[in-house]
N, C-alpha and C positions, 0 to 999 in steps of 0.2 A: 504493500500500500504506500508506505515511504515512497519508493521509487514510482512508481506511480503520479505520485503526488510531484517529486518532483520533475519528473518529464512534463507532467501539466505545467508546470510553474516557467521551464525554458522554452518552452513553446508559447505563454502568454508573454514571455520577454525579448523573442523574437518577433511575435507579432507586434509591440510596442516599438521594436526597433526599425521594422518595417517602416511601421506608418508613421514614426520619427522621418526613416530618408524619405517618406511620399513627402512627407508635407515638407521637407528642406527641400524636394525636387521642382514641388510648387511654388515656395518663394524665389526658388533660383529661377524658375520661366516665365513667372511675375516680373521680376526684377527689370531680367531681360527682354521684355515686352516695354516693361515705363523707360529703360533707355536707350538713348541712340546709338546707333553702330558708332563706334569707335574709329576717327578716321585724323591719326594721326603722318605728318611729314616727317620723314628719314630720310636724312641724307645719305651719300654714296657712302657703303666702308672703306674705310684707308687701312689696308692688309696688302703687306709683301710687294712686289715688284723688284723693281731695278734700284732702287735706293736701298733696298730690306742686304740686298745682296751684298752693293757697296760697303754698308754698314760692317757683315759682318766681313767680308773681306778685311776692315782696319782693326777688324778683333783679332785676327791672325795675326799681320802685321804688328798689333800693340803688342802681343805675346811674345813675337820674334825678336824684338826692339829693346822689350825691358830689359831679359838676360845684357844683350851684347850691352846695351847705354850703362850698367849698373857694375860688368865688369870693367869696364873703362873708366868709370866715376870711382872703385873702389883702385884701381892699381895705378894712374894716372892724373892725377887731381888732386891727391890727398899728400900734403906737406906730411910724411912721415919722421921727419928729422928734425922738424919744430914740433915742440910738446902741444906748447897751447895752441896753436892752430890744429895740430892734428884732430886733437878731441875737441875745436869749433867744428872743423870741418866732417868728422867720424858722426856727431852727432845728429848735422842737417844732412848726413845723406841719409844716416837709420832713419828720420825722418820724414825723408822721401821717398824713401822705399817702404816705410807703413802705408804711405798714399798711393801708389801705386798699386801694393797688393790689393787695398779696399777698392781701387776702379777697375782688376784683375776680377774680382771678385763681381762686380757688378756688370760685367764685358761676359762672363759667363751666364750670370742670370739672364741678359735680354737678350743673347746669340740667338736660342730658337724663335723666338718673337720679338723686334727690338720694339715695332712699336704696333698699336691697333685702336682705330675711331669709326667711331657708329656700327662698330660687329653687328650682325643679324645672330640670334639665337640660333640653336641646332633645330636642325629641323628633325621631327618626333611625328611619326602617325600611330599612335598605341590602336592596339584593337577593339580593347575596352575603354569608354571616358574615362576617365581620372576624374575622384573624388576628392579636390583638397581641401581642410578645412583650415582656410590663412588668419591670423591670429597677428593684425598689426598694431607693433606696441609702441606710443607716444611719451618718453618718459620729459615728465616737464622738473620743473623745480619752481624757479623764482621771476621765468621768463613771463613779459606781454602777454597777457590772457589772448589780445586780439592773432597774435604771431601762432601761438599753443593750438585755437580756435581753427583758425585757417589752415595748419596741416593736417585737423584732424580730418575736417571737410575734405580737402584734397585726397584723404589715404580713404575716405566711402568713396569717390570715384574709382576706385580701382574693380576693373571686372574681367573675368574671365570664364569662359565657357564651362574649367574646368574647378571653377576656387567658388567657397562660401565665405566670403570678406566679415570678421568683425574687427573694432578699431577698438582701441581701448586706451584709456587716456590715464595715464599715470601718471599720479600730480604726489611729489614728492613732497610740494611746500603747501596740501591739504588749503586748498586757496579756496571758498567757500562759494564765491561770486562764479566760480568758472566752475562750478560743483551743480549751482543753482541754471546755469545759461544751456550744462550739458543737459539736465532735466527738462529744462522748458524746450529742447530742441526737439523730444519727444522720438529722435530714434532710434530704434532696438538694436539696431548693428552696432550702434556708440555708445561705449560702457567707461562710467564714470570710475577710477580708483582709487583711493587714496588709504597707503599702505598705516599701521599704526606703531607709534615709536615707545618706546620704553626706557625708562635709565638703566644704565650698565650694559644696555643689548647695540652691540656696533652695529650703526647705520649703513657702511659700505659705498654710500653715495648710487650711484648710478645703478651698478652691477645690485646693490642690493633691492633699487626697486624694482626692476625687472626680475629679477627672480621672485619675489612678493605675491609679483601677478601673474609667475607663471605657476609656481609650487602652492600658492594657498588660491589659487581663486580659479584659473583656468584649469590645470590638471589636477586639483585638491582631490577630485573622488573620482577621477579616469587615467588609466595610464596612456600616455601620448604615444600615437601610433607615426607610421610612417609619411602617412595622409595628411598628416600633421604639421602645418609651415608656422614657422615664427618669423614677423618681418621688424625690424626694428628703423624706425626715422627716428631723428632730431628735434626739437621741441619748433627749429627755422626750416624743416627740411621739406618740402611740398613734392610728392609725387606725381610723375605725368600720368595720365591715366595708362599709360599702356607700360607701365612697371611691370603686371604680371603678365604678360605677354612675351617679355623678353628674357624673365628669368625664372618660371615654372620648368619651361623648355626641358634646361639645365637637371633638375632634378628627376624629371620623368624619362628622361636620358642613361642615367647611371644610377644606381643604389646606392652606391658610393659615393656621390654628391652629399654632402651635408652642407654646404653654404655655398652661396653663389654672392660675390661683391660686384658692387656697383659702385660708379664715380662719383665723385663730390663736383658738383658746381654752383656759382654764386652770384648770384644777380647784380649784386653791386662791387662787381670787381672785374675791369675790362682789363684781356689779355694783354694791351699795351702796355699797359699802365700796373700791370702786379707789383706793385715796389717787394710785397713781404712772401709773395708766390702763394698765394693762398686758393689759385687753380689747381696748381701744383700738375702741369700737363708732364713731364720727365716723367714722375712717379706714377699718377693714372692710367695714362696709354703708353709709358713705355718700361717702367720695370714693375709696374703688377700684369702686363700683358706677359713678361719674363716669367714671371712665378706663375704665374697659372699655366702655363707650357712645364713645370715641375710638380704641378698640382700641389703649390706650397705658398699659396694667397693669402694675404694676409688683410686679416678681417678692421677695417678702419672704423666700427663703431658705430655704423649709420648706415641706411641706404643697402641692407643689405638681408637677404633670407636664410635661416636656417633651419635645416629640420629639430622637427621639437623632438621625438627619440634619442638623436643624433647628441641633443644640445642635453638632455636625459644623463644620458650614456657618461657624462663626462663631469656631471655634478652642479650642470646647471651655468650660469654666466660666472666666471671665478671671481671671488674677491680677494685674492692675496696682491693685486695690484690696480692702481687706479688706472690703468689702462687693459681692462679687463677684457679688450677686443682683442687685442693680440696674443693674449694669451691663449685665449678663445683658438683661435684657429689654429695656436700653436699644440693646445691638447686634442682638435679634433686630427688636426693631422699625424701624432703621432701614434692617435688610436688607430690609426687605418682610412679613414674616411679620407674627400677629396674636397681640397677648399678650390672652387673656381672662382673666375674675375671675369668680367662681361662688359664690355670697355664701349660703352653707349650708355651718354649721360641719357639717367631717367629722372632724376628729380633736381629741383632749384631751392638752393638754402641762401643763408644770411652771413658773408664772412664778419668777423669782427674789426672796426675800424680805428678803434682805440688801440692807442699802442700799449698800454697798461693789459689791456686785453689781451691783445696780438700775443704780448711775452708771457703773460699767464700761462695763456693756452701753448705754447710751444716748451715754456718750460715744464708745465704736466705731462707731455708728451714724453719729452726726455727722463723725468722723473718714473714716469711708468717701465718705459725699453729700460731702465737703467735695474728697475726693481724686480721687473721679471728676471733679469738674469744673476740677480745677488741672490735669490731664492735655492737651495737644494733641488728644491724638488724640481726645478726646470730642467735641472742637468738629466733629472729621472724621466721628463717628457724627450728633453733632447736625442739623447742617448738611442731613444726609437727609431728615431728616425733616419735614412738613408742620407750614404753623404752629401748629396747633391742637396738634399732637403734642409738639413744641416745646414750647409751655407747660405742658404737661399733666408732661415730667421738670423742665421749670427749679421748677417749684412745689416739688418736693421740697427744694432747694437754698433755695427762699424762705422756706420757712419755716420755717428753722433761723436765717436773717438779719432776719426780722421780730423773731424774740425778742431774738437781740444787738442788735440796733439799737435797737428800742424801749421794750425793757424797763427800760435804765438811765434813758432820757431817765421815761419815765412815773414811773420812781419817785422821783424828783429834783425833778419840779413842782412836789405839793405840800408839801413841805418846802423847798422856797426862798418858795413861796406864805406859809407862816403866819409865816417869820419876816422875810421884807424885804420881805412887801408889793408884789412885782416877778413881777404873774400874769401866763398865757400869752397874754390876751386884754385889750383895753382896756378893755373896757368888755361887762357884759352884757346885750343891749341883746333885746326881745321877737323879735325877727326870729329873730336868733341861737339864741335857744332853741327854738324851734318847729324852728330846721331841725338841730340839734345831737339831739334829741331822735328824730324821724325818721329819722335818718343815723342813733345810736345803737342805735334801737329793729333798725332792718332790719340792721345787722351781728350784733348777736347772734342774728337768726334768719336771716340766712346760716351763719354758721360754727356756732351749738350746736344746732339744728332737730333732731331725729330724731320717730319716730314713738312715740304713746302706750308702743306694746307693750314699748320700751327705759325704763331707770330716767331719773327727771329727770334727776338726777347726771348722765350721759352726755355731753352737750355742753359742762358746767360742768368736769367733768373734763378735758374734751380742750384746751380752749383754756386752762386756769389752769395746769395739769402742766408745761406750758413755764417756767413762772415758778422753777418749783421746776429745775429742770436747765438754768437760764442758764448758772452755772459750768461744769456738763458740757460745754454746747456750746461756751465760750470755750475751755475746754483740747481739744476735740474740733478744732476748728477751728483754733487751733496746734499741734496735731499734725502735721496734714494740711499745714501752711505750712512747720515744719520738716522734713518728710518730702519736700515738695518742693521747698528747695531744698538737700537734701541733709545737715543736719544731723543729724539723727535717722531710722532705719528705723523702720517702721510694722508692728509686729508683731500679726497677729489671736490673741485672747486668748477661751478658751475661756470663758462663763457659767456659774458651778457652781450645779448642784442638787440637791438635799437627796434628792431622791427619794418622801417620803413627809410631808413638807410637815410634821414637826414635831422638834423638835431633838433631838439625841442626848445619852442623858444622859452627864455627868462621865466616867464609867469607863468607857465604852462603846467597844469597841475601833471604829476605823475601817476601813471596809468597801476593797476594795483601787480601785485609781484615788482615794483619798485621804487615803493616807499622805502623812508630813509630809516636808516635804525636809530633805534631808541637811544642807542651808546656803541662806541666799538666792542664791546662786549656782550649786549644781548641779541638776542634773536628778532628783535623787532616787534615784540607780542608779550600783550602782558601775561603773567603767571596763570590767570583767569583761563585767558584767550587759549593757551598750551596745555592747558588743563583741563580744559572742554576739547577741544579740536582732537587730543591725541586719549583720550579715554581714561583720563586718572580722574575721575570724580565721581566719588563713591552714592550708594543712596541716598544718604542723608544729603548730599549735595560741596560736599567738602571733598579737598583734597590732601595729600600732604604735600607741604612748600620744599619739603629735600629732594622730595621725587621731579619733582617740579622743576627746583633750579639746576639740578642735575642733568635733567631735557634741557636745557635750555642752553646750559654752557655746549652741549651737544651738537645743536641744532647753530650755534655763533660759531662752532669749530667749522661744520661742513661749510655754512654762508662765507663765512672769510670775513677780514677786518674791512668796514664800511671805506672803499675807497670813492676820491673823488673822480669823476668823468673828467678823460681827457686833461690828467698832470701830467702828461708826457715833457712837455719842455721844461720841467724844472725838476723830475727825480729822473725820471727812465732812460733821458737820453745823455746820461754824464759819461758815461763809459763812451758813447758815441763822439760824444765832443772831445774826451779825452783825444783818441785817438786818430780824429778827422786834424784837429788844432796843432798837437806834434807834428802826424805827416807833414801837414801845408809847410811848419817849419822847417823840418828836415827836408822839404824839396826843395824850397825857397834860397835857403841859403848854403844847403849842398849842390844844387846846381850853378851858383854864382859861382862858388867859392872851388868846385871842380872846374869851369868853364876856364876861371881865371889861372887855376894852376897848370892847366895841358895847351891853352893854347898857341906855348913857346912850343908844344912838340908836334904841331901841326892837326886840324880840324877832326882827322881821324882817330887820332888820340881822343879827341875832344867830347866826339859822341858816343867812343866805347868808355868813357869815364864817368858819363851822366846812365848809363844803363840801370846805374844803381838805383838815381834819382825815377829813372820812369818804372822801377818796381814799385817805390814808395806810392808815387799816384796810384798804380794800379791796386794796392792794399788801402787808400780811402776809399774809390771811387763806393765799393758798398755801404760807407757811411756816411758818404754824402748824398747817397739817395735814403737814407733814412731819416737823416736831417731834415732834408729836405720837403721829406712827406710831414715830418712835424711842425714845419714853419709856415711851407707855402699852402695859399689857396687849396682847401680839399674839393677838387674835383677831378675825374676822371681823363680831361684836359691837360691839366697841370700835371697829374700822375704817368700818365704817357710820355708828354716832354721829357720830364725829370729820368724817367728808365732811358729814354730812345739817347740823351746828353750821355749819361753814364755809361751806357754802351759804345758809343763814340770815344769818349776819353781811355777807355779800357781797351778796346783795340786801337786806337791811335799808340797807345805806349806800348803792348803789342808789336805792332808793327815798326815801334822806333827802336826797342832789344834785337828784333830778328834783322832791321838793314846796318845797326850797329855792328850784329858779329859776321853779318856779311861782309861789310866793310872792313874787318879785322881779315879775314880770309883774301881779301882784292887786294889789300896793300901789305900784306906781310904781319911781322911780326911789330907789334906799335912798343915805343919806349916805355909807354907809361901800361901798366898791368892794372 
């Protein structure tokens, strides 16, 4: 009778299940009936040709060149018989040759695909429709209700023949007003969330409210199946509607797919004009097109779908570091599973324009790559992984240490050059330049190469923008030192944005998520306010005030200390004037002061003695376009000028090193070294 009973009982629960998918089959051909066919413009894809080729042809080439330049740099160059030259000179070639290895390193990742724009998805005909049920997560914090509102609206446009779209909005800073507006919007797909805090229990920032909504509210009483997508946007990030059109594909392709990434793009930031690279086209389309040809993609936190099993499997969004996206793709990968990259922007975000901002966000960045690899247990996900895959996450790590490492020595050469006469090399001798020039010539078309269809800028942006965020990445990187060895917690700090990308005037009340705090220390809310909103008030209507102010110091740690908008010219940019101020010095009066001492040994002397001097420019020219973005006129106009100026000066000095040692080579050996 028991079994009896329950054979009745799975047969009344499949019939419940049944007419569970009738009536999702119905909403889903509902849906599709109230909207329009979907009739979006794509442009042509930029994949392979005759440049793809060229490209890797000077990856051979850069390969052939390092050995032979680096054994002539070490047995030919190097004062071995003077002490203190030797170890100036031993030290900038170790130097040079960390930098090398890390564009060695990166000539390898984009060789199978250096670059790729507007890709078309794989093409898939399955026999059966594919049921997916997509689960897009909006986590907000402190951001513009109006900015939060409008991506949610944008991620219910998303349709697919094959997906059941719901949104859900995950308000981190429990903001009441956007609690009450998602209500009165009245619909079922958009689900309001707001996770609950407690003292003593670590918040995690970001990573922690997605996992909230995935572990207590979406899969709390079902286990997530394969059907199962998770998509995650940005509080700024709006999706085109044809998002799941180009990266379901992807997953119904291979089982082995667990995330598919997508580009970042941004409305208010024209590719002329990127002073801070915040398109970031080098990285987009041309070394995540590389890792995805390794199946070793790497997840940027936004704009991107994963299976929910997949994301299961692995314990959820990790929080042992505040850049919990890369770590993310670094555990799915080295479980097995395949992170792909799908190089067609589909949605439009918000970069940040504040320089206060800007460095924020790129020193977390660095703070996070720095924190994932001080961890143990990374070496334990490491370790899995094939060597190819292996270098494809240490690169990220390298080349945050290329700039620390090289960029002080590079800018210290020539300025010990013009004035004690004590260069990195002994002697400049014809060999040397011919292979200095070649080795030169192939690294800047390993690392800046892109295709006609991108701005020149592009490549010159990607690799100069470093220079400009040295500082960030020193204090990014002792973060991450003091955070592991236990002096300082490593708190993730929200990126604010403006919403409509132009400033508020004087009297202009502020929109809510950016009111001002109470003090640098509270959370902006009184005890009351924290004590209702987050569920410490007991029946009688009381709370207690230690539980209270314990949330509270909590809640001021993740917010960060109340900064002012827009203090960039008077804290942020002292390191920049530092070293823009010196240069000008040191060219100014090391070009006089060499012009005047070679020109008794005739003109050719004269411009192999200021070589020095046009190094020097070339090491501001990044900080004069950062300067510059602080001082002059902010618009799109003046940001353009200011890149297209600095790119000029930077190849003009360029080009006056390379007819310099030409001219050494045309007229012999010059008196003056």
């Amino acid at each position: 009778e028991e079994e009896e009973e329950e054979e009745e009982e799975g047969e009344d629960d499949d019939d419940d299940e049944s007419e569970e998918e009738e009536e999702e089959s119905e909403e889903d051909e509902s849906d599709e009936e109230e909207r329009p066919d979907i009739v979006v413009h794509e442009g042509d894809p930029i994949e392979g040709g005759i440049t793809m080729w060229f490209y890797r042809g000077m990856v051979v080439l850069f390969f052939m060149l390092v050995p032979s330049y680096f054994w002539y740099r070490w047995l030919y160059t190097i004062e071995w018989d003077v002490p203190y030259r030797m170890y100036y000179q031993t030290t900038i070639c170790v130097a040079e040759m960390f930098g090398s290895i890390c564009v060695m390193m990166l000539a390898v990742i984009r060789f199978p695909n250096p670059w790729a724009y507007n890709q078309r998805p794989p093409a898939v005909n399955p026999r059966v429709k594919p049921r997916y049920n997509v689960h897009v997560l909006v986590p907000c914090y402190n951001e513009p209700s109006d900015i939060v509102l409008s991506t949610c609206e944008a991620a219910l446009q998303l349709h697919h023949e094959w997906a059941k779209v719901t949104v859900y909005l995950c308000d981190d800073g429990r903001n009441l007003e956007r609690e009450k507006t998602v209500m009165m919007m009245g619909n079922p797909r958009l689900v309001y969330l707001a996770r609950p805090k407690y003292p003593g229990v670590p918040i995690h920032g970001k990573a922690g409210n997605l996992n909230y909504t995935l572990k207590f509210f979406i899969f709390a009483k079902k286990v997530p199946k394969d059907t199962d997508v998770v998509i995650v946007f940005d509080a700024d990030m709006k999706a085109h509607p044809n998002f799941l059109h180009h990266v379901l594909p992807y997953l119904e392709e291979d089982d082995r797919t667990a995330l598919v990434q997508t580009p970042q793009h941004f409305f208010n930031v024209d590719h002329t004009g990127d002073v801070f690279n915040h398109q970031n086209c080098t990285f987009f389309f041309g070394v995540q097109t590389g890792l995805d040809s390794w199946r070793a993609t790497v997840c940027c936190g936004t704009n991107f779908a994963v299976r929910a099993a997949s994301l299961a499997a692995v314990g959820w969004f990790p929080t042992e570091s505040i850049t919990e996206d890369f770590l993310l793709s670094l555990k799915l990968t080295a479980s097995g599973w395949h992170c792909r990259y799908h190089g067609h922007v589909l949605t439009t975000g918000e970069a940040p324009e504040d320089l206060r901002q800007i460095f924020k966000q790129r020193s977390r960045w660095c703070t996070g790559c720095f924190q994932v690899f001080f961890q143990v247990e990374t070496f334990m996900w490491v370790r899995q992984l094939p060597a190819i895959q292996m270098l494809c996450y240490f690169n990220s790590i390298m080349g945050y240490l290329s700039t620390i490492i090289c960029f002080p020595v590079f800018l210290v050469i020539p300025i010990v050059s013009v004035y004690t006469k004590t260069h990195p090399i002994k002697e400049l001798t014809t060999v040397l330049v011919i292979l200095w020039i070649g080795y030169f010539g192939c690294l800047i078309i390993v690392v800046e190469m892109m295709p006609r269809n991108f701005s020149r800028f592009s490549g010159f942006l990607g690799s100069k923008v470093n220079y400009i965020m040295w500082w960030c990445f020193i204090k990014g990187m002792w973060k991450a030192v003091r955070g592991r060895l236990g002096f300082k917690k490593i708190v993730f700090k929200v990126t604010e944005k403006k919403g409509d990308g132009k400033s508020k005037a004087p009297g202009e009340p502020k929109k809510d998520g950016e009111k001002e705090k109470l003090n640098e220390k509270g959370s902006g809310l009184t005890d009351a306010e924290v004590a209702i909103m987050y569920g410490l008030v007991d029946e009688n209507g009381e709370y207690d005030e230690d539980d209270v102010q314990a949330l509270q110091e909590q809640l001021a740690e993740a917010a960060g200390v109340a900064e002012d908008s827009r203090d960039s010219t008077r804290h942020d940019m002292i390191f920049h004037w530092v070293v823009f101020v010196s240069g000008f010095i040191v060219a100014v009066a090391g070009g006089v002061s060499k012009t005047l001492d070679t020109l008794q040994w005739g003109w050719d002397n004269t411009v192999l003695a200021n070589i020095s001097v046009a190094w020097v420019i070339i090491n501001m020219v990044p900080f004069g376009m950062a300067l510059g973005y602080a001082y002059l006129p902010h618009s799109k106009n003046v940001h353009g000028l200011l890149v297209s100026l600095s790119w000029t000066f930077y190849a003009m000095c360029v080009l006056f090193c390379l007819a310099a040692m030409l001219t050494k080579i045309a007229y012999g050996n010059p008196k003056f070294m």
